[in-house]
BATOR-749723 format. One record per residue (C-alpha): x, y, z; residue in three letters. Coordinates in pm, whole numbers, plus 32768, in hexadecimal, padded with zeros to 4 digits. Each point is the difference from the previous one (the first is absolute). Layout:
residues N
XYZAla ...
//
This chain:
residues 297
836988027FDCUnk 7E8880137F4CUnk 7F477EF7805DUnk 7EEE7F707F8FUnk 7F3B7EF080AAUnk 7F4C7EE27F03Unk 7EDE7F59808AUnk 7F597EE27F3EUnk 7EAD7FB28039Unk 7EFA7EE37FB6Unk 7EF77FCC8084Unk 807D8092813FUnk 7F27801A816EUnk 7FBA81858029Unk 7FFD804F8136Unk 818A7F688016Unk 805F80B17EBCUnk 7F808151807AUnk 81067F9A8167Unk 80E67FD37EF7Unk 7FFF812E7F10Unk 7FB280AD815EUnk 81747F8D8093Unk 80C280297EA9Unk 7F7481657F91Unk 80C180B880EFUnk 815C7F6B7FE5Unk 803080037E9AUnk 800881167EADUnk 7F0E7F3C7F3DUnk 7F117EEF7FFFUnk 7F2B7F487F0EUnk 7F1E7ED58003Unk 804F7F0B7EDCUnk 7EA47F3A801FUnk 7FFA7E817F16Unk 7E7B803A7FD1Unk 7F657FD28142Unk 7EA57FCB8031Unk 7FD2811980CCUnk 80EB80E27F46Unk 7F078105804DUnk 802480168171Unk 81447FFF7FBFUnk 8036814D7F21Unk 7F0780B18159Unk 80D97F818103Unk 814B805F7F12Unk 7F7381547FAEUnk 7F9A80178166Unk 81837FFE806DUnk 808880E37ECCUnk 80867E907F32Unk 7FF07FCA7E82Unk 7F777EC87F93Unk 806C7F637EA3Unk 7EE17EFA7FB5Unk 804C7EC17F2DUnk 7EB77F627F8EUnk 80A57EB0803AUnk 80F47F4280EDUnk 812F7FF47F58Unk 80C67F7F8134Unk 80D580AB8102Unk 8149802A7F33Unk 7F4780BE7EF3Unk 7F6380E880F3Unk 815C80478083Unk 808C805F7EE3Unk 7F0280CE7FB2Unk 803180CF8149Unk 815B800F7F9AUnk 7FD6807E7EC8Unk 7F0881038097Unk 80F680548117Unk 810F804A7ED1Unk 7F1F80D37F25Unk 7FA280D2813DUnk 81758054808AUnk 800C7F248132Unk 81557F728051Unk 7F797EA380BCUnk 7EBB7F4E8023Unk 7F8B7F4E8139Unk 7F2D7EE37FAFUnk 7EE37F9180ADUnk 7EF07F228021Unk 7EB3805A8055Unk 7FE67F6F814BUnk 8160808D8084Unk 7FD780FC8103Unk 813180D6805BUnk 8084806F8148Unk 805B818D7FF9Unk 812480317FC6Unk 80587EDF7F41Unk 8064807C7EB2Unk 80F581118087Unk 80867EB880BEUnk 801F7F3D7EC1Unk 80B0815B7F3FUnk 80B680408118Unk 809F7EBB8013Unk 80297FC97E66Unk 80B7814E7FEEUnk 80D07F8380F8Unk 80487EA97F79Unk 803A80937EC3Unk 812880E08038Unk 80997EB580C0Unk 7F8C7EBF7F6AUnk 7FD380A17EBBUnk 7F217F427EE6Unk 7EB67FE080C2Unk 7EDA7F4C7F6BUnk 7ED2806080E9Unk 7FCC80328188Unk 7EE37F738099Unk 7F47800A814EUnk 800A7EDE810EUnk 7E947FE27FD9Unk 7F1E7F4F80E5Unk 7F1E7EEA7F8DUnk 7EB48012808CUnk 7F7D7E967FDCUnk 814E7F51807FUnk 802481298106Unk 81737FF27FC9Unk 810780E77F65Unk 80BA7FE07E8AUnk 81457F778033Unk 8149802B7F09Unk 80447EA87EE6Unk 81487FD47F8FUnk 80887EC47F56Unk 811C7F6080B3Unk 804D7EEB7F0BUnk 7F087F1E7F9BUnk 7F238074814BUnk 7F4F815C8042Unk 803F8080816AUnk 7F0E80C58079Unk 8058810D8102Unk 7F5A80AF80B5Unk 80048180804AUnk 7F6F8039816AUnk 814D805F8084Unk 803480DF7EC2Unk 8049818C800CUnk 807E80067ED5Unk 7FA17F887E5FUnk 80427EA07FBCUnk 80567F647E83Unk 7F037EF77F99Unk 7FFA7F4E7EBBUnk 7ECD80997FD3Unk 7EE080D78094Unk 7E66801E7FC8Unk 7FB680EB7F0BUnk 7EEA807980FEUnk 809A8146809CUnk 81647FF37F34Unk 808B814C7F92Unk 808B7FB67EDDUnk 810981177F0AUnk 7F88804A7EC9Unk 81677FD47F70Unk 80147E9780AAUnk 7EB27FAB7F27Unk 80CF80817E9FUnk 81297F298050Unk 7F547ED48089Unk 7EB2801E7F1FUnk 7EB97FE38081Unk 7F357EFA8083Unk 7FBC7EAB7F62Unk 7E74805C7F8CUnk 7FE57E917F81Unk 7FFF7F648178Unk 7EEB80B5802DUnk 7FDD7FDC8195Unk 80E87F5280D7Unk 81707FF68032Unk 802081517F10Unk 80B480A5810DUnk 80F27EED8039Unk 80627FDD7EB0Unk 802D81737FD2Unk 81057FF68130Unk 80AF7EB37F80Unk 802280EC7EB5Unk 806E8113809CUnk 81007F2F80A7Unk 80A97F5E7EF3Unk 801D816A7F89Unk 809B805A8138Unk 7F3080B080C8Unk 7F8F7F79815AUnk 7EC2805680A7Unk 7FB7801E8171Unk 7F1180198127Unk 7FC880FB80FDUnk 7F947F848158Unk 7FB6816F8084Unk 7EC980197EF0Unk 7EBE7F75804CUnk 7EFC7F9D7F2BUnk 7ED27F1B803FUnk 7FBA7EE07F14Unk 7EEE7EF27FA6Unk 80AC7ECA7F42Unk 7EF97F497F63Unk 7EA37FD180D3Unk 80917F32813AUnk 80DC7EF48032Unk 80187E658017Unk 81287F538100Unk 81167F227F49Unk 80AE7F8C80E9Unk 8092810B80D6Unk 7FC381127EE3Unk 7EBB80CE7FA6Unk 7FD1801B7E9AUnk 7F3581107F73Unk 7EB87F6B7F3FUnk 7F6780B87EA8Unk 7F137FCF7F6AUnk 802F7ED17EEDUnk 808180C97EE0Unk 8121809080C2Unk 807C7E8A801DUnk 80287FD77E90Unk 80AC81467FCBUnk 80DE7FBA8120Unk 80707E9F7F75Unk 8024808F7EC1Unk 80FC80F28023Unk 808A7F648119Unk 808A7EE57F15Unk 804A80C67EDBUnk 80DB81068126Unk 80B47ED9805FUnk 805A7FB47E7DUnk 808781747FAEUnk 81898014800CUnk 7FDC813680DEUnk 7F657F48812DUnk 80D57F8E8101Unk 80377E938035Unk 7F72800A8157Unk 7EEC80CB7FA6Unk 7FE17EF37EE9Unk 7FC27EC480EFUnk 7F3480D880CAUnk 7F1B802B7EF1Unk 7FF47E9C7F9FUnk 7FBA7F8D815CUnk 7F0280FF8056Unk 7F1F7FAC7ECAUnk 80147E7D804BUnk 7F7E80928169Unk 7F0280C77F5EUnk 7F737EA37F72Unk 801A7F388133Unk 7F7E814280CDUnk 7EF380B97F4BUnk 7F167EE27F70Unk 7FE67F7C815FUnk 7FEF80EA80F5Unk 7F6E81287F70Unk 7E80805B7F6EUnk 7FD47FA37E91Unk 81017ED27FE3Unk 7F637F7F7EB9Unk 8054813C7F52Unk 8124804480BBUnk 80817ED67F89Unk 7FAD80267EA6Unk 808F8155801DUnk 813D7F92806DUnk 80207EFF7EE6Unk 7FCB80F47F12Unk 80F580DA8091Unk 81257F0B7FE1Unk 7F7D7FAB7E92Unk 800781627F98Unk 8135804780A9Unk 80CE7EC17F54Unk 7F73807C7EA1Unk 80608183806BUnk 7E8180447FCAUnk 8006815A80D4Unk 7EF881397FDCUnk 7EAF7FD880C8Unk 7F4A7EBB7FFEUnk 7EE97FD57F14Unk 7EDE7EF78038Unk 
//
């Protein structure tokens, strides 16, 4: 197993993506920075060359999914076997990616079609751990791995810190470029899904991670906040997920629901509820007419 480790950047906080490169270098065959023309893409190619890591530069932000692929592609030109995505703010426990290969070699030669393995990351703003999603008929149960030893299915994992085969990527394709940001990971996994392949979580592999810059209380849930943008992308392709044949009923109403919560919750309880709002609006507009790819004006 080659792996390489994708990191996409933009406009990332140095200091943390120097932890991060700092935590990933050592555990992997390869790494490379995929940067969507940062602002301070400069820093970036010191603290990269700093730590031994290629960066490819894109003058522009051409959205998450792009950047993937791109780190794919790179990762199939070069010879690697898997890539382990990452954002720029993840910071890995040692040890974590020999957990991950460890446990995907294993669930390989007994589950068989495996999408991806993830880690049960840690989110730093909720200070609570990932948990597994599976639809149960037209509900998602969430379940928890505290008690777990051992890798749990989940309908689907962050991309953040996956290890991902090569060979999975050919049969399933790559990612959706044209959600640009939000929910690309989850519709990657309900695609892999429908082609067979199940993906999983290990709660032996730590990873920190920042959702979003804090959090507002519904109810008796935290919900990450964004900044205004990420709302619109988030309805967006939230509703247009919950159209595609390949998306679980469950997963379908969940969508719905959460969106509608997104209006009622955002707009009044966050910073920026004017635009938040408008955002929003926009996102369910563009999402009925299947108007995808980044917003413009």
């Amino acid at each position: 197993m080659r792996i390489l480790a994708v990191a996409v950047t933009y406009n990332p906080e140095i200091a943390l993506l120097a932890q991060m490169l700092e935590s990933v270098a050592p555990q992997v065959q390869g790494l490379v920075v995929i940067d969507n023309g940062s602002v301070n893409a400069g820093d970036i190619r010191r603290i990269a060359t700093q730590s031994g890591t290629q960066v490819i530069g894109i003058t522009s932000n051409i959205g998450i999914a792009a950047a993937q692929n791109q780190g794919v592609a790179h990762a199939r030109a070069s010879g690697f076997t898997h890539v382990l995505l990452l954002d720029q703010d993840t910071v890995l426990a040692p040890g974590m990616v020999k957990d991950l290969a460890e446990s995907l070699n294993a669930l390989s030669e007994g589950q068989g079609r495996i999408a991806a393995i993830g880690p049960a990351y840690f989110e730093l703003n909720s200070r609570r751990q990932t948990r597994a999603y599976r639809a149960d008929g037209v509900r998602v149960s969430r379940i928890s791995l505290a008690a777990e030893t051992r890798p749990v299915a989940s309908d689907f994992i962050i991309a953040s810190g996956s290890l991902v085969p090569l060979s999975v990527l050919d049969a399933v394709g790559g990612f959706k470029e044209d959600l640009f940001i939000d929910l690309v990971d989850v519709e990657w996994c309900f695609r892999a899904r429908a082609a067979g392949y199940r993906s999983y979580l290990s709660p032996t592999a730590a990873v920190e991670h920042r959702l979003g810059n804090g959090t507002v209380q519904v109810g008796p849930r935290e919900v990450a906040v964004h900044v205004p943008v990420r709302n619109y992308y988030w309805v967006r392709n939230a509703l247009w997920l919950a159209r595609q044949s390949y998306t679980p009923l469950a997963w379908r109403l969940y969508f719905v629901s959460r969106s509608l919560a997104f209006l009622a919750t955002y707009p009044v309880l966050a910073d920026k509820r004017a635009l938040r709002l408008q955002l929003i609006l926009r996102g369910i507009r563009d999402s009925l007419a299947s108007r995808l790819g980044p917003l413009n004006g």
